[in-house]
C-alpha positions in Angstrom: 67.2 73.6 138.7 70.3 72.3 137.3 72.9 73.7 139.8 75.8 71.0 138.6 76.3 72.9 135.5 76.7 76.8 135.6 78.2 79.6 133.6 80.8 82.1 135.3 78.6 85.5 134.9 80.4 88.5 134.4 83.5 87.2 135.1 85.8 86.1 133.0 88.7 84.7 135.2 89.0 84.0 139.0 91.9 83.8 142.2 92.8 80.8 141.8 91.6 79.7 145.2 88.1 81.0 144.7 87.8 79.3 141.2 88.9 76.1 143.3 85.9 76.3 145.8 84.1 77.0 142.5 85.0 74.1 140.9 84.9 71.8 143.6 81.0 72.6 144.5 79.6 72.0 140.8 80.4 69.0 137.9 81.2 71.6 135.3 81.8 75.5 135.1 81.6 77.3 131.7 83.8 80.6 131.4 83.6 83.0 128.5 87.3 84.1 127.7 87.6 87.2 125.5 90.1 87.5 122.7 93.8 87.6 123.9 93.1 86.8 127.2 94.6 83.8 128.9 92.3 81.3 129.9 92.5 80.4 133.9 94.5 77.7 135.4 94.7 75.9 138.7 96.7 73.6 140.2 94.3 70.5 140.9 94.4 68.6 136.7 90.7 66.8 138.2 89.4 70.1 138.5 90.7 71.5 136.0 88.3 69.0 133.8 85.7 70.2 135.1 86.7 74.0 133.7 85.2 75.0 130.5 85.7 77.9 128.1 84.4 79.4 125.2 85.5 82.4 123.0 83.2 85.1 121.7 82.5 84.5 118.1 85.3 85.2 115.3 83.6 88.1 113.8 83.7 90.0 117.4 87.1 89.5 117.2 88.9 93.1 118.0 91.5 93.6 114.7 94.7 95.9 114.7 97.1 95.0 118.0 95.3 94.8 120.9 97.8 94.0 123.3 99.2 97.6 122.5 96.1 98.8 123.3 96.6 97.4 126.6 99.6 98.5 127.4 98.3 102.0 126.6 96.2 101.1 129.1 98.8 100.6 131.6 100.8 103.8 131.0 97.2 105.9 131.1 96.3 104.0 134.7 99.7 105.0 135.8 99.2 109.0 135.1 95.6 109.0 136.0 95.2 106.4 139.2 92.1 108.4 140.2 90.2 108.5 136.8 89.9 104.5 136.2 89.7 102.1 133.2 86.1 103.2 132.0 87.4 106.8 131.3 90.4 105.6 129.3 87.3 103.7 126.9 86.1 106.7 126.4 88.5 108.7 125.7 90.5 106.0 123.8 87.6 105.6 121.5 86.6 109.1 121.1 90.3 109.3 119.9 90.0 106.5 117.4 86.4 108.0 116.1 88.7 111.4 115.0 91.2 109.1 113.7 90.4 105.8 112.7 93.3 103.4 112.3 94.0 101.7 108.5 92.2 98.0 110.0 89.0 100.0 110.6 89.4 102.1 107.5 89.8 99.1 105.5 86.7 97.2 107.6 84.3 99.9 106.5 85.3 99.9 103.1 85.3 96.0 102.4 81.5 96.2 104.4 80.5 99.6 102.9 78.4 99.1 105.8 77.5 101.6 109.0 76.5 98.8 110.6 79.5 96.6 110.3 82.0 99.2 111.6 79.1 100.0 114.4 79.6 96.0 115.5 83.4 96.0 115.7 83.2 99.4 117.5 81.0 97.7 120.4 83.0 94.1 120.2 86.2 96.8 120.8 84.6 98.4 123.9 83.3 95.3 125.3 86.7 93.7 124.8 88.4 96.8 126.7 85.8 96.7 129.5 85.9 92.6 130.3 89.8 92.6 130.2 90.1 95.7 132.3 87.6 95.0 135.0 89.3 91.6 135.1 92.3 92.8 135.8 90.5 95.1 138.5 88.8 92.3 140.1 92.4 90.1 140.0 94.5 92.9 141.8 91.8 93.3 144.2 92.1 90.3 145.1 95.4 90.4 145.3 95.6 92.8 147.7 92.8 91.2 149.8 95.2 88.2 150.4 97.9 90.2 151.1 95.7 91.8 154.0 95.0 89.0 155.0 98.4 87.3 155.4 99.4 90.6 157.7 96.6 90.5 159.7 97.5 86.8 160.7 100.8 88.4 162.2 99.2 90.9 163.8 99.1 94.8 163.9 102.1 96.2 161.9 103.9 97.9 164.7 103.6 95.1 166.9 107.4 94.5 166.4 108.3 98.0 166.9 106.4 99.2 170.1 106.4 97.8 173.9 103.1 98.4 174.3 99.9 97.4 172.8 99.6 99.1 169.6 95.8 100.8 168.5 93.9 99.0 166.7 94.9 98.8 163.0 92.8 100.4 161.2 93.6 98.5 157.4 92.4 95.5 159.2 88.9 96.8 160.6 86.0 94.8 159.1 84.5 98.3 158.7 87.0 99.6 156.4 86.9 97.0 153.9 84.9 94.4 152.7 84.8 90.6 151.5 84.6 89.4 147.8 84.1 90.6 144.6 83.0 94.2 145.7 85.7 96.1 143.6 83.2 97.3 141.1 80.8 99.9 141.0 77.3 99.5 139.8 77.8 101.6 137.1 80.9 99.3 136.3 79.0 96.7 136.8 76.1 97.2 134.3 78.8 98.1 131.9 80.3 94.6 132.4 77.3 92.8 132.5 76.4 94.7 129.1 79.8 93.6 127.7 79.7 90.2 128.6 76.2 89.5 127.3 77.1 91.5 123.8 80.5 88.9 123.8 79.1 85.2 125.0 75.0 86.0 125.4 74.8 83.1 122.3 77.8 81.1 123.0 77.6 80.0 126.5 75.2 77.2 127.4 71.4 78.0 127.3 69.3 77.5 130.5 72.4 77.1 132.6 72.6 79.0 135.9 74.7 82.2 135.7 77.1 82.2 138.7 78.7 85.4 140.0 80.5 86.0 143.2 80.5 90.1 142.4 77.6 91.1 145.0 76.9 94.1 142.8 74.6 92.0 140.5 72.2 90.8 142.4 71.8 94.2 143.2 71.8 95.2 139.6 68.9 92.4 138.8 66.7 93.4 141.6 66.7 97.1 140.4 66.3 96.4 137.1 63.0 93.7 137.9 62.1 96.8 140.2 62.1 99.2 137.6 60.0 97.0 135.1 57.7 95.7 137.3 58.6 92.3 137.4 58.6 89.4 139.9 61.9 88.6 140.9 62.1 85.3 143.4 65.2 85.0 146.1 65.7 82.4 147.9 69.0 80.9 150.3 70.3 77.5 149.8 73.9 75.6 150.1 76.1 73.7 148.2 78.2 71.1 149.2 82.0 72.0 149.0 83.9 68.8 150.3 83.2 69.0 154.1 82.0 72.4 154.2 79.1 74.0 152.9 78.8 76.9 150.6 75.9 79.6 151.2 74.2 81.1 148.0 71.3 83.2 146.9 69.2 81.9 143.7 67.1 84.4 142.2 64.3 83.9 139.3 62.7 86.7 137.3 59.0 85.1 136.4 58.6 85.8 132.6 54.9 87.8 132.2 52.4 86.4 130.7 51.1 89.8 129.4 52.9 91.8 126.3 54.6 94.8 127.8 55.7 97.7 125.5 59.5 98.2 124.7 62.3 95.5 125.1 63.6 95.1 128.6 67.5 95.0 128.8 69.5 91.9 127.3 70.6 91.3 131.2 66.9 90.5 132.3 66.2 88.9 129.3 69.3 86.8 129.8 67.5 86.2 133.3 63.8 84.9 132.0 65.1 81.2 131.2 68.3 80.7 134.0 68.3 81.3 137.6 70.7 83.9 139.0 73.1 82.2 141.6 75.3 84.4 143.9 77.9 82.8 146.0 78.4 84.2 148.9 81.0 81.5 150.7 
């Protein structure tokens, strides 16, 4: 197994200090970047080299202003904290099914095609989903450092009270976890669905997919569950300048016999590459 060359699987960008560690424990790392999203940068120009990206093809390129789209996005997340980016997809494309804008209008007539207007209706969605849960996965991040930069100083009232404050509970290992957890399975499979439909053809064949989201693994080892097939884990390291990194490799075994039905594009992404989860 070829671990010196891997493909960033689902995500699309990393912190900047995981995609470091990233970088620094393999020769090359390719990254699908959707349409009008900025391609990641890091400090370190020798790493950087080693940083790869590809675009989804031209014709799954979402048409009309997507950046307003966006910001739509940003106003709807602002009223509706609790309802998330996956019901704004919905809703945003239930609204544009009643009331098609003039790019789409004019799509379907040049194609005079079902199935064209179908494709750019999916290359939307996935688009929506991979730069929202991005941004999900960023500003979770985020916040992890920041939690992590109080807790080095110590329990919030520390400065306030003469005695010993209770124990804090924002900073309990209980309350919160480590990584890429921010998604839900259901989020998850949606992103995995997206990325596949975006850069399943335009990302290295064979290489090992690489995700540090822990959801899925999880996701793989359903799935192999629920079609009967042998799925392989095993625990190795990589080497990360003096330290070494801990991950889980898993392989799906390909039958030999013909099954009925297709199994999903995420295990059949799986029959020729090794799963690789980082877990630091």
């Amino acid at each position: 197994m070829d671990t010196k060359h891997m493909v960033l699987f689902p995500h699309c960008l990393l912190a900047e200090a995981d995609l470091e560690s990233v970088l620094t424990a393999c020769e090359s790392l390719t990254a699908g970047i959707p349409w009008y999203m900025e391609p990641p940068r890091i400090g370190d120009p020798a790493l950087m080299k080693r940083l790869k990206y590809v675009s989804p093809p031209e014709e799954l390129r979402p048409e009309g202003d997507f950046s307003a789209v966006l910001a739509e996005y940003q106003t709807w997340i602002g009223d509706h904290p609790d309802r998330g980016y996956q019901s704004f997809i919905k809703a945003y494309l239930a609204r544009n099914d009643e009331n098609p804008p003039p790019w789409l209008i004019r799509q379907e007539i040049r194609s005079g095609s079902e199935t064209a207007s179908s494709s750019r209706s999916a290359a939307l969605r996935w688009h929506l989903i991979l730069h929202m849960s991005t941004r999900v996965e960023l500003n979770g991040r985020e916040a992890e450092a920041l939690l992590d930069e109080a807790e080095g100083r110590g329990p919030l009232l520390a400065d306030v009270l003469e005695e010993a404050p209770p124990p804090d509970p924002f900073f309990s290992e209980a309350s919160r976890g480590r990584g890429y957890h921010f998604l839900t399975r259901e989020q998850t499979a949606s992103v995995v669905e997206a990325w596949l439909g975006l850069f399943g053809k335009a990302v290295p064949p064979q290489s090992p997919l690489l995700t540090l989201n822990p959801e899925v693994p999880n996701l793989a080892e359903d799935l192999c569950e629920e079609r009967g097939l042998t799925l392989t884990m095993r625990k190795e390291s990589f080497s990360e300048g003096p330290h070494r990194v801990g991950v889980r490799v898993l392989e799906i075994e390909r039958p030999t016999e013909r099954r009925e039905g297709r199994d999903p594009a995420f295990i059949e992404a799986l029959f020729d590459r090794p799963l690789i989860f980082w877990e630091g």
